[in-house]
C-alpha positions in Angstrom: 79.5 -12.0 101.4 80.2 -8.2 102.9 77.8 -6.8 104.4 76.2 -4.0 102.2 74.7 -0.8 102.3 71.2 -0.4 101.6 71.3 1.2 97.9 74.2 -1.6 96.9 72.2 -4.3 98.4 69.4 -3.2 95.8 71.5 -2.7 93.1 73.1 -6.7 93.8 69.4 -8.0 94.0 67.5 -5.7 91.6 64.1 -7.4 90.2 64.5 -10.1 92.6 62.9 -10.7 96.0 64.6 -9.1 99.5 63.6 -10.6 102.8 63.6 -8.9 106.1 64.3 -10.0 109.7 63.6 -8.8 112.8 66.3 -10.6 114.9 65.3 -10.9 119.1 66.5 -13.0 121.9 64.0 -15.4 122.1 62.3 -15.0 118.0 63.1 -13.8 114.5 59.9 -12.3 112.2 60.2 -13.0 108.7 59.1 -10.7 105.8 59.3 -10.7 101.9 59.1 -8.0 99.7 57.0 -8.4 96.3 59.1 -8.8 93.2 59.0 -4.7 92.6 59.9 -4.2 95.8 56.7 -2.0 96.9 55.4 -3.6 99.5 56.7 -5.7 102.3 54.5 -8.9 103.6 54.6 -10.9 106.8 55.7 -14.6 106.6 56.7 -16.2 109.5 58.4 -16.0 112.9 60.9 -18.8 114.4 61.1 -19.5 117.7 65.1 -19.3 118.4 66.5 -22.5 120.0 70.6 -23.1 118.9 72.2 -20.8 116.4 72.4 -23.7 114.2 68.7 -24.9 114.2 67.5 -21.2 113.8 69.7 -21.0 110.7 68.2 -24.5 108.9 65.0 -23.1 109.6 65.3 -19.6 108.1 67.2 -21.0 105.0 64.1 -23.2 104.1 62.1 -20.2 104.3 64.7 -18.0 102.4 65.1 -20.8 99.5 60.8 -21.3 99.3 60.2 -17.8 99.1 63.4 -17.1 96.5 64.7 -14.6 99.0 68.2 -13.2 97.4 69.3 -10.9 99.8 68.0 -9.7 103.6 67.6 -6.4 105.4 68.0 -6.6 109.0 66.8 -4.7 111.5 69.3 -3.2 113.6 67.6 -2.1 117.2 69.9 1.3 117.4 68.9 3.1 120.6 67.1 6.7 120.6 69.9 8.4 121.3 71.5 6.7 118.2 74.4 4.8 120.0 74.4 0.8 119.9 74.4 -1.2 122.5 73.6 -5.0 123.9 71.2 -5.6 121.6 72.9 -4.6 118.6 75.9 -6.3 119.1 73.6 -9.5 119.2 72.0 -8.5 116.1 76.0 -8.1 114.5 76.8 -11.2 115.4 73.9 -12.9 114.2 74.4 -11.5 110.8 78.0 -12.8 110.7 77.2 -16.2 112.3 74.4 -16.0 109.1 76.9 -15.1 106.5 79.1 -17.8 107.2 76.2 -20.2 106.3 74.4 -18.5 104.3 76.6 -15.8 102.2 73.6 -13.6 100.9 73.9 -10.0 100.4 72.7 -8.2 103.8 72.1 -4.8 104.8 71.2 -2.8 107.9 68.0 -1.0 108.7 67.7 1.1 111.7 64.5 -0.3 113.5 64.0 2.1 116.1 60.7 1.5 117.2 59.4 -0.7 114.8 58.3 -3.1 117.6 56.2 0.0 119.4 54.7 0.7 116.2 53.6 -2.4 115.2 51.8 -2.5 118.8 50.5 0.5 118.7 48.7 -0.7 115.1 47.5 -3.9 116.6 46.0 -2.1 119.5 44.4 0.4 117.3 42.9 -2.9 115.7 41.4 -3.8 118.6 43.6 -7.3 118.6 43.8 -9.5 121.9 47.1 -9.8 123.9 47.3 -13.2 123.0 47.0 -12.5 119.3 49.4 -9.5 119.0 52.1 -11.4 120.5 51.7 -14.0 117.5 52.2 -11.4 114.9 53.9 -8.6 116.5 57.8 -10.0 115.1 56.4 -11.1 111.9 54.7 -7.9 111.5 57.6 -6.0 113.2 59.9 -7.4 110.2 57.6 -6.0 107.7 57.6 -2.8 108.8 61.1 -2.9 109.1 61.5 -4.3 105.4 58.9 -1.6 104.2 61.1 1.1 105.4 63.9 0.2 103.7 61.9 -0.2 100.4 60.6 3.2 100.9 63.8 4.5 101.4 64.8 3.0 98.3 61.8 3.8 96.1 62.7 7.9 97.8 66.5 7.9 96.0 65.2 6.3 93.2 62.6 9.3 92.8 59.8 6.9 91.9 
């Protein structure tokens, strides 16, 4: 399946749930949306091992949760180019599609990882503890954004 801009990837999966993923080297954080698509959630995060495994594992997730289409956090640098990191992300979205065709879209996730930390410090949370949540949560936020964004054009 293409990959979609945000407001067509909304349209395609309208009243149905979106997931989001914060793709890294070493994990992937999991979110769902609610079936309005307010409010994003934290679900899971997979430790990455071979492209193949990683992808067994997120479609179990994506087919228990009734995920219909994904936003992906794209790690575009402050100065807005792309580098390493988001050709990795690219190519894991491609690698994805060509197992699991879903309707996808890209969400700039500059500093989605910082904010998350910055919230779990605030919270008082151990090192140890943060570094459980922080890609789950750092998917949320990233999933969250986009619904905003959405919810914003749709002037609701």
């Amino acid at each position: 399946m293409p990959l979609l801009d945000l407001a067509d990837l909304a349209a395609t999966t309208r009243g149905r749930r979106l997931g989001g993923l914060d793709v890294g080297t070493k994990t992937i954080g999991i979110a769902i949306a609610d079936a309005l698509g307010v409010s994003a959630t934290p679900v899971d995060t997979i430790r990455r091992t071979k492209f193949r495994d990683d992808a067994v594992r997120l479609a179990e997730v994506i087919r228990s949760r009734e995920i219909v289409g994904l936003v992906i956090g794209l790690p575009i640098s402050l100065d807005g180019t792309e580098g390493p990191r988001c050709q990795g992300v690219r190519q894991f979205q491609k690698n994805l599609d060509a197992v699991l065709p879903l309707p996808m879209a890209f969400w700039d996730e500059r500093l989605s990882t910082a904010a998350v930390t910055r919230m779990m410090i605030d919270a008082d949370m151990t090192r140890k503890r943060r570094a459980e949540l922080v890609d789950k949560l750092a998917a949320a936020y990233i999933l969250q954004g986009a619904l905003d964004r959405l919810r914003d054009t749709r002037g609701v």
